[in-house]
C-alpha positions in Angstrom: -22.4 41.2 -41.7 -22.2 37.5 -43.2 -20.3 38.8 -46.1 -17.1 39.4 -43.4 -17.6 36.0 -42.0 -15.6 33.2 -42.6 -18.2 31.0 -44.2 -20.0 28.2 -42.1 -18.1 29.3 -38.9 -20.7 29.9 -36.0 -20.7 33.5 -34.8 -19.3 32.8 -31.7 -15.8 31.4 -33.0 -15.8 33.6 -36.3 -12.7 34.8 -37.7 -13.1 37.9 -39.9 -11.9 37.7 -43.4 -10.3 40.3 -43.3 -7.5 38.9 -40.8 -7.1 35.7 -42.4 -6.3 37.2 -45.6 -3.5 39.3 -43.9 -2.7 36.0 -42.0 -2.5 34.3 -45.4 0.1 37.0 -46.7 2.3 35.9 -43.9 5.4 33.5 -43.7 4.8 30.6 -41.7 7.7 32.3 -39.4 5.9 35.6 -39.7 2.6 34.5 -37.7 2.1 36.4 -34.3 3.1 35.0 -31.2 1.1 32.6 -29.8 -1.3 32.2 -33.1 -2.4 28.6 -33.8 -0.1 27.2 -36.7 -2.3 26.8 -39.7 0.8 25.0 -41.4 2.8 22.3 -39.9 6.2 22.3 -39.4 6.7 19.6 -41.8 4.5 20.9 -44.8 5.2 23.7 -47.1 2.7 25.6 -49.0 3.5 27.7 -52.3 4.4 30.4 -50.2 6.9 28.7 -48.3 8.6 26.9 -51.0 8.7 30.6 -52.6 10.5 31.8 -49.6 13.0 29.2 -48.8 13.8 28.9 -52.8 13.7 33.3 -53.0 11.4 33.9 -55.8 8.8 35.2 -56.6 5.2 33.2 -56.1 4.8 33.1 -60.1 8.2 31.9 -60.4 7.5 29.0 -57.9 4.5 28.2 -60.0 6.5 27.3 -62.4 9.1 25.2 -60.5 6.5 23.2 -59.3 4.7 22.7 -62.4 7.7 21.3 -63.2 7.8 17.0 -64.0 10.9 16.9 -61.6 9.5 18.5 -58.6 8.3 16.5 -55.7 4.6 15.6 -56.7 2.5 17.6 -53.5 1.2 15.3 -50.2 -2.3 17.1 -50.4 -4.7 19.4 -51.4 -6.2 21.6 -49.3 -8.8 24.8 -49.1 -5.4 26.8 -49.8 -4.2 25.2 -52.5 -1.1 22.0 -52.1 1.3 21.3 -49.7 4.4 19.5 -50.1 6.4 17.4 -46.9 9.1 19.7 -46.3 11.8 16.7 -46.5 10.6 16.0 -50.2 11.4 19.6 -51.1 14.4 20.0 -49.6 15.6 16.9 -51.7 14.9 18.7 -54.3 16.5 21.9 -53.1 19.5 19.8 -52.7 19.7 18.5 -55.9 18.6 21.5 -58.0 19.8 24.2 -56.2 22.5 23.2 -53.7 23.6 26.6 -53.9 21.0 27.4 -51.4 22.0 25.1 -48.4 20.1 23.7 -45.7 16.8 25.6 -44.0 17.7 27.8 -41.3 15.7 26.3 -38.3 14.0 28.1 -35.2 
């Protein structure tokens, strides 16, 4: 039963691996109702910066490996996070094309 454990979470508060791998598939907009935000408004993961840009998560690894892209404000368990003002600079300069972030 460990194995399906989230790893150092006591049993009581446990949250099955299972979920947060689908919840990891989602869009920060995609999350049920009500879930606690694992991403701040004001970050953007890999996954967000592959939606708002529309490609794919291997072509985002390469526009952020690029030397011109914002460098990332952390590292987390999940890999880095960007502010979201820093890559919508970016987005601005690079690929005006796209506009501004439709907000909630």
């Amino acid at each position: 039963m460990r194995s399906s454990l989230v790893d150092g979470c006591p049993l009581s508060r446990c949250i099955l691996r299972r979920d947060v791998l689908r919840l990891a598939k989602l869009r920060f907009d995609q999350l049920p109702r009500g879930y606690p935000a694992a991403m701040p408004r004001h970050l953007y993961g890999a996954g967000e910066i592959a939606a708002r840009l529309g490609v794919s998560r291997q072509r985002t690894r390469q526009i952020i490996d690029r030397p011109d892209f914002p460098k990332p404000y952390d590292r987390l368990g999940m890999g880095a996070v960007w502010l979201k003002r820093d890559v919508e600079a970016w987005i601005a300069e690079h690929r005006p094309h796209l506009g501004a972030p439709d907000e909630e």
